[in-house]
Biopython code that builds the backbone (N, CA, C, O; Angstrom):
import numpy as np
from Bio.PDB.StructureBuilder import StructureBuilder

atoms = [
    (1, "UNK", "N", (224.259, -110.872, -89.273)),
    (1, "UNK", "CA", (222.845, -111.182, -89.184)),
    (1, "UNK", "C", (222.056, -109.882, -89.294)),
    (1, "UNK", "O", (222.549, -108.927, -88.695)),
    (2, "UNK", "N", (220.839, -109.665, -90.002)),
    (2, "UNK", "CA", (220.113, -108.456, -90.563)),
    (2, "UNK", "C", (219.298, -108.813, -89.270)),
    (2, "UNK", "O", (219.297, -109.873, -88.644)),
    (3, "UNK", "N", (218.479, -107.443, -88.990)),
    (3, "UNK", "CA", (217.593, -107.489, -88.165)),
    (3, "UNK", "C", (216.167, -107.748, -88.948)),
    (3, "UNK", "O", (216.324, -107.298, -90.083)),
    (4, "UNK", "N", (214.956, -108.242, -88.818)),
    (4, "UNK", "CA", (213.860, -108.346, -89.247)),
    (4, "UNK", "C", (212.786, -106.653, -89.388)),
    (4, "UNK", "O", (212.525, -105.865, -88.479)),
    (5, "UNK", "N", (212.502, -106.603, -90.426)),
    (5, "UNK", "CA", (212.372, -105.751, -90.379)),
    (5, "UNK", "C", (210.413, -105.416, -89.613)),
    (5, "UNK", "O", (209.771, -106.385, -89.207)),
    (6, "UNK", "N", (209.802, -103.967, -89.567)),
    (6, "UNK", "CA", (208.613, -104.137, -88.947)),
    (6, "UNK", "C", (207.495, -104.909, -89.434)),
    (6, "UNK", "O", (206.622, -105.211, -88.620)),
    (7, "UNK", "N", (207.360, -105.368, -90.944)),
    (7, "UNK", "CA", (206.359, -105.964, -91.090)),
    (7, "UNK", "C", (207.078, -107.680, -90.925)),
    (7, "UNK", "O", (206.330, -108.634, -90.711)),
    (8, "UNK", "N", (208.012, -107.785, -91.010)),
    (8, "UNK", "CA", (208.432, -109.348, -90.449)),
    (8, "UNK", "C", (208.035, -109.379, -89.191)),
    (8, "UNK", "O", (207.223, -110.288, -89.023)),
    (9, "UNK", "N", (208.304, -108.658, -88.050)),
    (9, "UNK", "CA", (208.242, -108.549, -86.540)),
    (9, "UNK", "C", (206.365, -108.985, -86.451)),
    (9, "UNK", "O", (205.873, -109.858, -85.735)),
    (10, "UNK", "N", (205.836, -108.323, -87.140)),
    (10, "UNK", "CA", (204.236, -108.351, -87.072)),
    (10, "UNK", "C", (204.177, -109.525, -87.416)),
    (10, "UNK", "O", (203.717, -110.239, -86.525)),
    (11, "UNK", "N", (204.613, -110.367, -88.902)),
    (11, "UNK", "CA", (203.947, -111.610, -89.146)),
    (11, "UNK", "C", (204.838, -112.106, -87.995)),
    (11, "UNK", "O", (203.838, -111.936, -87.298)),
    (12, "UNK", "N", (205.822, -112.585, -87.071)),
    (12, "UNK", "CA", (206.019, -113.206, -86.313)),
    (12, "UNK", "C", (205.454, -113.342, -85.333)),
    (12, "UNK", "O", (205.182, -114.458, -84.890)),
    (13, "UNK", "N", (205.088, -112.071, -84.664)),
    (13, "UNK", "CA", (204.326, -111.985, -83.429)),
    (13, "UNK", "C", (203.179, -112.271, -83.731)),
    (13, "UNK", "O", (202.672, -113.002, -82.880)),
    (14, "UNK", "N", (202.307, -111.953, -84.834)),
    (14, "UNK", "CA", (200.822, -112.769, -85.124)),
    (14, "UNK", "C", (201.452, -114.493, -85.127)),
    (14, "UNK", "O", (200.723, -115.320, -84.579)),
    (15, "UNK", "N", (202.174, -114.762, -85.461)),
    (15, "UNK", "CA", (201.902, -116.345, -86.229)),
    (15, "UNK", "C", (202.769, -116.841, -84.603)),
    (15, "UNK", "O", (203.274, -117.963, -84.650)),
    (16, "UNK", "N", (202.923, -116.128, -83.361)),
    (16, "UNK", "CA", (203.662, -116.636, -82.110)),
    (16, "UNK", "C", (201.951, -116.368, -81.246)),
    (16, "UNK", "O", (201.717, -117.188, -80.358)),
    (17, "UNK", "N", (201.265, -115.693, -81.410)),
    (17, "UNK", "CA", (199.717, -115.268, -81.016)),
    (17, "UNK", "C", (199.128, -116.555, -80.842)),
    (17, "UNK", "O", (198.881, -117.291, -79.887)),
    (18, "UNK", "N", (198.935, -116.596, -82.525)),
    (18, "UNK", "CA", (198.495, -117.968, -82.948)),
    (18, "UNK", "C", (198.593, -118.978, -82.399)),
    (18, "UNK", "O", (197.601, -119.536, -81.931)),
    (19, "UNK", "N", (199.786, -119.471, -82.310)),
    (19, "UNK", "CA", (200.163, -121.064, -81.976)),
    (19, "UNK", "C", (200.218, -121.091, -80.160)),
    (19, "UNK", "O", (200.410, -122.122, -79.516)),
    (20, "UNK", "N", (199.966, -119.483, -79.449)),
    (20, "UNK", "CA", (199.888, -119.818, -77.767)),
    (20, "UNK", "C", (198.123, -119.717, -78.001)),
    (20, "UNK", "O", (197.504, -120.354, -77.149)),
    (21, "UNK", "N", (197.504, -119.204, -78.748)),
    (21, "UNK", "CA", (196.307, -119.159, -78.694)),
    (21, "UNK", "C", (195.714, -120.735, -79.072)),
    (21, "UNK", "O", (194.757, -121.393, -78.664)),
    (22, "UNK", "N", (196.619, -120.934, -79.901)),
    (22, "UNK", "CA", (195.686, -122.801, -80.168)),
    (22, "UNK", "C", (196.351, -123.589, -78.919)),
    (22, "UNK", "O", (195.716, -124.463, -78.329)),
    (23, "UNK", "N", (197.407, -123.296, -78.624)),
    (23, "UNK", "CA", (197.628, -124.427, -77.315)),
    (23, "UNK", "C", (196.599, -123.932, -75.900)),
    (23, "UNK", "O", (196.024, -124.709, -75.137)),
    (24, "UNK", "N", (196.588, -122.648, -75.852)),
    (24, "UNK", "CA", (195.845, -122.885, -74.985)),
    (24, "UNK", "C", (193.933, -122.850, -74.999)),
    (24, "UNK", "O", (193.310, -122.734, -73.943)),
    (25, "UNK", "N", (193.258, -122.968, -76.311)),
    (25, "UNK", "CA", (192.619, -123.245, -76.538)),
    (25, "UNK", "C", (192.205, -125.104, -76.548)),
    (25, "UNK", "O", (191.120, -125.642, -76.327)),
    (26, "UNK", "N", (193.502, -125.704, -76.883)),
    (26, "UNK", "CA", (193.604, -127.106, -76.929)),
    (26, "UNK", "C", (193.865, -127.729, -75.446)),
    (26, "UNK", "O", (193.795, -128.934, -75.205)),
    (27, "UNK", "N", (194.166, -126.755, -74.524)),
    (27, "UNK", "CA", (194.185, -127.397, -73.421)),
    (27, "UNK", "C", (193.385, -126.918, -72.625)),
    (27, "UNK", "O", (193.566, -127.612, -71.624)),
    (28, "UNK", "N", (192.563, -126.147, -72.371)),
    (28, "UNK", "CA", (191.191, -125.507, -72.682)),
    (28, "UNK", "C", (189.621, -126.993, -72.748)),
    (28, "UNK", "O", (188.692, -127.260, -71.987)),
    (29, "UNK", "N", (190.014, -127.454, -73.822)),
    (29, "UNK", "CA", (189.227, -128.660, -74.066)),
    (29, "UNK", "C", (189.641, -129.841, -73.851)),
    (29, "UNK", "O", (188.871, -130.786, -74.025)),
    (30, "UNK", "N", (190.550, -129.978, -73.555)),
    (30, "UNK", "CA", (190.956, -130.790, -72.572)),
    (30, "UNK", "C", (190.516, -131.107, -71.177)),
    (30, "UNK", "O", (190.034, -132.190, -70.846)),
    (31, "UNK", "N", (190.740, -129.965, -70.289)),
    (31, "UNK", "CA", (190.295, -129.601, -69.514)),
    (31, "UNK", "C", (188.712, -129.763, -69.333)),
    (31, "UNK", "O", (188.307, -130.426, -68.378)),
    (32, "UNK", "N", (188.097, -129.363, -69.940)),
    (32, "UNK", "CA", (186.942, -129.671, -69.829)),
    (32, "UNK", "C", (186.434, -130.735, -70.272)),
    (32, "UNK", "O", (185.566, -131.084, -69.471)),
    (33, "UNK", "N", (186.534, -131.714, -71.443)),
    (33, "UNK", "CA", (186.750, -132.856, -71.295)),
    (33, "UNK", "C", (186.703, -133.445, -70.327)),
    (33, "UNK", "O", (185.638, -133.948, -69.968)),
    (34, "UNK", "N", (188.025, -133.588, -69.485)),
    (34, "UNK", "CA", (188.083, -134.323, -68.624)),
    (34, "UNK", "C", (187.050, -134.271, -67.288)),
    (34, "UNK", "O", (186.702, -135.207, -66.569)),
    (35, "UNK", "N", (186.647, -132.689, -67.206)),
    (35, "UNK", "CA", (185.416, -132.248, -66.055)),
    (35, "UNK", "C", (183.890, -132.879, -66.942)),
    (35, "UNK", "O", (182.924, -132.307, -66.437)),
    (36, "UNK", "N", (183.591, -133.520, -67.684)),
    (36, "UNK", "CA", (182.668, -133.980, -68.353)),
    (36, "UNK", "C", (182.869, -135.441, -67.937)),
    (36, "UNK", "O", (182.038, -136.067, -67.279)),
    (37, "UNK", "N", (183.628, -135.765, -68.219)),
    (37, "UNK", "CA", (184.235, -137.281, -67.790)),
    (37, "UNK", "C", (183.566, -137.722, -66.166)),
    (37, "UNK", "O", (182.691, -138.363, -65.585)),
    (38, "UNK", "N", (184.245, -137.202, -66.069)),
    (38, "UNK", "CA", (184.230, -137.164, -64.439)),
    (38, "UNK", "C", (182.693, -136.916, -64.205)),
    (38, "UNK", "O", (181.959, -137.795, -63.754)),
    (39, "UNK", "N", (182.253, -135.637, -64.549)),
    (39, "UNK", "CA", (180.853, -135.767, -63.588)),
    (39, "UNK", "C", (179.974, -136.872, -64.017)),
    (39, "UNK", "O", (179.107, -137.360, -63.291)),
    (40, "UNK", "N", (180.303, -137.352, -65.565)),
    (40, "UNK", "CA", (179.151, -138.600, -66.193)),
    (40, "UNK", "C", (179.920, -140.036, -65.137)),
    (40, "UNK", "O", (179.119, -140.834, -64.649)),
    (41, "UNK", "N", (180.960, -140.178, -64.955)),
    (41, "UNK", "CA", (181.138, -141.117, -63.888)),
    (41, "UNK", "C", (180.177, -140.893, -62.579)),
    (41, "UNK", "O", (179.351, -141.690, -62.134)),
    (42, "UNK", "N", (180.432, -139.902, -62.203)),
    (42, "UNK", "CA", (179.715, -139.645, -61.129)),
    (42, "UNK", "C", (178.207, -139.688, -60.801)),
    (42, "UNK", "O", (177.892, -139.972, -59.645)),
    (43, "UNK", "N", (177.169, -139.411, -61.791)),
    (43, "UNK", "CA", (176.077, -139.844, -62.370)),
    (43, "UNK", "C", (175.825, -141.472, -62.459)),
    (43, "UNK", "O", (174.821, -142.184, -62.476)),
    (44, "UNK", "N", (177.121, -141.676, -62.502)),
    (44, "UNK", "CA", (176.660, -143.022, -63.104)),
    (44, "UNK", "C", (176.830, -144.135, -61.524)),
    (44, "UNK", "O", (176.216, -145.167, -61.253)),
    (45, "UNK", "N", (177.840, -143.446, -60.778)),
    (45, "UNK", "CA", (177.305, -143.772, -59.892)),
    (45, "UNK", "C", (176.053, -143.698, -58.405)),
    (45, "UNK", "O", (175.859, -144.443, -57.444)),
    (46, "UNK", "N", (175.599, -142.761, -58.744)),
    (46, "UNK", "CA", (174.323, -141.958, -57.848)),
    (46, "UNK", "C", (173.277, -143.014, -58.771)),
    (46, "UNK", "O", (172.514, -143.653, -58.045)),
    (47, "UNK", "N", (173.152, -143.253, -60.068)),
    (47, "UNK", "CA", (172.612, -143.794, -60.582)),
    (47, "UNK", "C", (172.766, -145.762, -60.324)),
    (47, "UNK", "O", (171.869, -146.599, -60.221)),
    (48, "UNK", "N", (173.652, -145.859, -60.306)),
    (48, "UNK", "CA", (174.167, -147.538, -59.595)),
    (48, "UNK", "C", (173.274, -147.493, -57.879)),
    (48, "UNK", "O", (172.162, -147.995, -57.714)),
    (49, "UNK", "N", (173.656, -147.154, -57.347)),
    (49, "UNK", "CA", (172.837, -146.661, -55.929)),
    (49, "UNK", "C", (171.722, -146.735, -55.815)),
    (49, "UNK", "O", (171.263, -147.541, -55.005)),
    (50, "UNK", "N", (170.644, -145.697, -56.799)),
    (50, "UNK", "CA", (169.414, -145.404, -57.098)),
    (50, "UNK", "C", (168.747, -146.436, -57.757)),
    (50, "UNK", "O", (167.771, -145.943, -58.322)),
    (51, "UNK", "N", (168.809, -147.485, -57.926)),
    (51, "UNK", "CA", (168.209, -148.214, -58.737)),
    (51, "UNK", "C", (167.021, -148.859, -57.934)),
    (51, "UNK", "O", (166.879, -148.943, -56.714)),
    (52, "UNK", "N", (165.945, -149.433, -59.285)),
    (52, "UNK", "CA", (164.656, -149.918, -58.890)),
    (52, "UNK", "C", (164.969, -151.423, -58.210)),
    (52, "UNK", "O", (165.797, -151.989, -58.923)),
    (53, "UNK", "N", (164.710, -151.975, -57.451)),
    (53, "UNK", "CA", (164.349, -152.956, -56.652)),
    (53, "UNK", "C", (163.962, -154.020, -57.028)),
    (53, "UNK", "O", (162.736, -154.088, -57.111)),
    (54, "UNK", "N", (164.733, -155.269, -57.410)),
    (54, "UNK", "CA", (164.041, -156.466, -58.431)),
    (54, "UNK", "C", (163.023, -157.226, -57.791)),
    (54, "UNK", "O", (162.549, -158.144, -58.462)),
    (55, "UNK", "N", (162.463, -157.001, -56.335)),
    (55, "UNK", "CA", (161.569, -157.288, -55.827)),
    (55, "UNK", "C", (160.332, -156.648, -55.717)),
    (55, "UNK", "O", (159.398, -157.068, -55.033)),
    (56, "UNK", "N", (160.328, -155.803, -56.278)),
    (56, "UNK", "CA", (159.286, -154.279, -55.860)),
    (56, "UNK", "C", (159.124, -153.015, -57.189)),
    (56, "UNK", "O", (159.257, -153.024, -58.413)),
    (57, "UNK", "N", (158.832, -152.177, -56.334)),
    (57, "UNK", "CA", (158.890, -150.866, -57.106)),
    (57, "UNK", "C", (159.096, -149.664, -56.242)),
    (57, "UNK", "O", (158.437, -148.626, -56.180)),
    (58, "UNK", "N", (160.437, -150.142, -55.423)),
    (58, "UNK", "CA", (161.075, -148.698, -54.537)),
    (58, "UNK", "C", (162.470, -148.998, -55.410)),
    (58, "UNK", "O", (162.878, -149.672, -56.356)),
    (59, "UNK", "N", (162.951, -147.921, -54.322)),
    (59, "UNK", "CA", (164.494, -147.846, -54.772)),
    (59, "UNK", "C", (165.103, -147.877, -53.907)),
    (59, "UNK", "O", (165.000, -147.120, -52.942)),
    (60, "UNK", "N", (166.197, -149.112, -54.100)),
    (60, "UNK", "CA", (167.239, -149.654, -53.048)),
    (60, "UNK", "C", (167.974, -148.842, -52.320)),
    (60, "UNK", "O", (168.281, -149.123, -51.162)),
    (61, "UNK", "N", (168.261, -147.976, -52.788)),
    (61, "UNK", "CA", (168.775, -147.259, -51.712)),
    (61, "UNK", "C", (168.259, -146.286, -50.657)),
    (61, "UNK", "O", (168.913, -145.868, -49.702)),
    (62, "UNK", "N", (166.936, -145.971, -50.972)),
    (62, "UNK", "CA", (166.044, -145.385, -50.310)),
    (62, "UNK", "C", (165.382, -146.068, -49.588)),
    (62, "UNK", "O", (165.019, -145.652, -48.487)),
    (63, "UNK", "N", (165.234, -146.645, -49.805)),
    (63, "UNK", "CA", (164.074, -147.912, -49.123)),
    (63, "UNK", "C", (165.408, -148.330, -48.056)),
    (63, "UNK", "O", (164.816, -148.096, -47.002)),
    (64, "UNK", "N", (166.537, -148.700, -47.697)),
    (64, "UNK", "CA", (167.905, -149.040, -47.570)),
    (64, "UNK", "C", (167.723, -148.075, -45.921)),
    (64, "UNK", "O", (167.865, -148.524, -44.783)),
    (65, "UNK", "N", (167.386, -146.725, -46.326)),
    (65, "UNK", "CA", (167.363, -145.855, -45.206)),
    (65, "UNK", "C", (165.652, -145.665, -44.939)),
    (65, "UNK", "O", (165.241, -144.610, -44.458)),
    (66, "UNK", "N", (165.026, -146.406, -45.177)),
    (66, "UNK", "CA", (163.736, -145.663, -44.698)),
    (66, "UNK", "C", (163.396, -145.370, -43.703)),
    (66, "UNK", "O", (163.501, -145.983, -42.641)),
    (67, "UNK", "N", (162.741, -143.956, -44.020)),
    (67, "UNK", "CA", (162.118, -143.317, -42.741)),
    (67, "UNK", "C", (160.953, -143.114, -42.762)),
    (67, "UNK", "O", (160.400, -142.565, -43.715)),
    (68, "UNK", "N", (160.287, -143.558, -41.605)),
    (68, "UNK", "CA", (158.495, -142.924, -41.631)),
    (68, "UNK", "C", (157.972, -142.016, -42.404)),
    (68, "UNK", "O", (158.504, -140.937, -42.143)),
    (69, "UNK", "N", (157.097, -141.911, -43.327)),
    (69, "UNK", "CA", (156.585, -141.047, -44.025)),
    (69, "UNK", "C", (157.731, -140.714, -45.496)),
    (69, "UNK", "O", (157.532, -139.875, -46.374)),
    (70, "UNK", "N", (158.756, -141.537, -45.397)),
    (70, "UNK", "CA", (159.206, -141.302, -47.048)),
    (70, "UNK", "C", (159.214, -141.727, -48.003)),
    (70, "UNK", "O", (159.445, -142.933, -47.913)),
    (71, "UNK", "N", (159.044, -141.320, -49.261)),
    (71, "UNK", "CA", (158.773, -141.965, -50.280)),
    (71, "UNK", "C", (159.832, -142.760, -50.626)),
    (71, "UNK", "O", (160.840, -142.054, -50.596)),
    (72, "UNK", "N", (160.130, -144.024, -50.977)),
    (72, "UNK", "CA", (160.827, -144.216, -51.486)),
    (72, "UNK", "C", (160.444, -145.049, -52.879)),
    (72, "UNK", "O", (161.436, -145.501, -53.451)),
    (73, "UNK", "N", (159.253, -145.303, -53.470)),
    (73, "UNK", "CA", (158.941, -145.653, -54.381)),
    (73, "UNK", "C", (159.536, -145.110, -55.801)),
    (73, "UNK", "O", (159.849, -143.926, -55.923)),
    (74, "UNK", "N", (159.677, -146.080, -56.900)),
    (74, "UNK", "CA", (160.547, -146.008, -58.307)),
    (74, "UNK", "C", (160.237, -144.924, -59.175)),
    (74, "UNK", "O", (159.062, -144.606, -58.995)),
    (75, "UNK", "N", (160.681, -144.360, -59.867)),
    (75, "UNK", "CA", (162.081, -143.602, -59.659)),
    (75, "UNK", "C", (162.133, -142.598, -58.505)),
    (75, "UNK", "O", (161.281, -141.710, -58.466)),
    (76, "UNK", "N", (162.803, -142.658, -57.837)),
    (76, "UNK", "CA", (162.854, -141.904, -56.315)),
    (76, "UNK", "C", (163.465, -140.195, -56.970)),
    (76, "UNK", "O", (163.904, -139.892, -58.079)),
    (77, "UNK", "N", (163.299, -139.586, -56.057)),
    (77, "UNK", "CA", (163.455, -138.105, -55.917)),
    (77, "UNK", "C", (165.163, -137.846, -57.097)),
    (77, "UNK", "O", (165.312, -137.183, -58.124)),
    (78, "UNK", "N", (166.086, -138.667, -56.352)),
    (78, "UNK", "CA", (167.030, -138.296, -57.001)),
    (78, "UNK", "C", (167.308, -138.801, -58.335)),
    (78, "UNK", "O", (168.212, -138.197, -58.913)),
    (79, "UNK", "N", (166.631, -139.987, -59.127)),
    (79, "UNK", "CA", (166.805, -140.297, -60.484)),
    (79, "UNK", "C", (165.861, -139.222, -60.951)),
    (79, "UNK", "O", (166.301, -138.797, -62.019)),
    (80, "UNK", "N", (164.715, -138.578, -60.600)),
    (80, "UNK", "CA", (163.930, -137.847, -60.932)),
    (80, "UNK", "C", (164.657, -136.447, -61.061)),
    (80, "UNK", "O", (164.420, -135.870, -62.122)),
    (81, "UNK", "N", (165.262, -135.978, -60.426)),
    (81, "UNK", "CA", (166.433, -135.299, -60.337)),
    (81, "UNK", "C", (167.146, -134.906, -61.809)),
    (81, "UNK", "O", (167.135, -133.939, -62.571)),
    (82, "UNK", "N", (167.925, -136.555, -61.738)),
    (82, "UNK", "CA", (168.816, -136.514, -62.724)),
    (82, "UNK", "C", (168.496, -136.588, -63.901)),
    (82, "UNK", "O", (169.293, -136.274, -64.786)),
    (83, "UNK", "N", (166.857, -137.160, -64.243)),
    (83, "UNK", "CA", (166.473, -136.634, -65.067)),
    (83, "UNK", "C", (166.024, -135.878, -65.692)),
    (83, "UNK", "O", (165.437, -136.025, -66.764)),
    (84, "UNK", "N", (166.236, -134.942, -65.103)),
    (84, "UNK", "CA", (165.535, -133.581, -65.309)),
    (84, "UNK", "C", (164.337, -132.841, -65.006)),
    (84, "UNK", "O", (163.918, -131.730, -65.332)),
    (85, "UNK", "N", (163.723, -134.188, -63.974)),
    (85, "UNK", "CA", (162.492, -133.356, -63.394)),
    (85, "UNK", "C", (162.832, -132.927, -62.366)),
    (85, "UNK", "O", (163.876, -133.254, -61.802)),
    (86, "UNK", "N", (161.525, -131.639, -61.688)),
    (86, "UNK", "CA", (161.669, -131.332, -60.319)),
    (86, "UNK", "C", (160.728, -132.342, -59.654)),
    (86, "UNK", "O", (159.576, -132.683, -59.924)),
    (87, "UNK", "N", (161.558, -132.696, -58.734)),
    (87, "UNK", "CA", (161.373, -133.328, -57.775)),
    (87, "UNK", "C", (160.078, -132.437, -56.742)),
    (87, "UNK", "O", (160.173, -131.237, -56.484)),
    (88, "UNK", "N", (158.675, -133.513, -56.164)),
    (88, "UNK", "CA", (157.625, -132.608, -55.749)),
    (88, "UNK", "C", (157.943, -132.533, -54.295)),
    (88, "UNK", "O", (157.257, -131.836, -53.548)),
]
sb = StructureBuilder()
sb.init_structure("model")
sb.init_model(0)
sb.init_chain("A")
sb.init_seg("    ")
for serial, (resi, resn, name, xyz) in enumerate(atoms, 1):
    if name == "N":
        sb.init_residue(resn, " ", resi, " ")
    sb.init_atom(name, np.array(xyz, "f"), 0.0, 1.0, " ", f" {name:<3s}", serial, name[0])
structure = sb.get_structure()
């Protein structure tokens, strides 16, 4: 068996670079993927919770805990939140 010589050694070790660099680039997005997943579940439930009131115009879950002096009228602090406003 011949040994490889230095410019074989180079294309090997580039083209061994390569293929740990795409796996762990591919699991990489994966990874995050799955942390995307997850927080839009999670949204989606703060959002199930938060909802407007088919009797009214609060929000059930606020209104659920009310306390003297709080707002809990539609869209409440935290859908306001999640939509991207600041909350006053």
């Amino acid at each position: 068996m011949t040994l490889p010589t230095l410019p074989g050694l180079l294309v090997l070790a580039a083209v061994g670079c390569l293929a740990l660099g795409l796996v762990c680039f591919a699991a990489a997005g994966v990874l995050l993927l799955r942390h995307v997943l997850r927080g839009g579940r999670a949204v989606a439930r703060v959002r199930a919770l938060h909802r407007k009131a088919s009797h009214g115009t609060t929000c059930v879950y606020c209104a659920h805990g009310q306390r003297v002096g709080y707002d809990t009228s539609w869209p409440c602090d935290t859908i306001r939140a999640l939509d991207g406003e600041v909350p006053a």
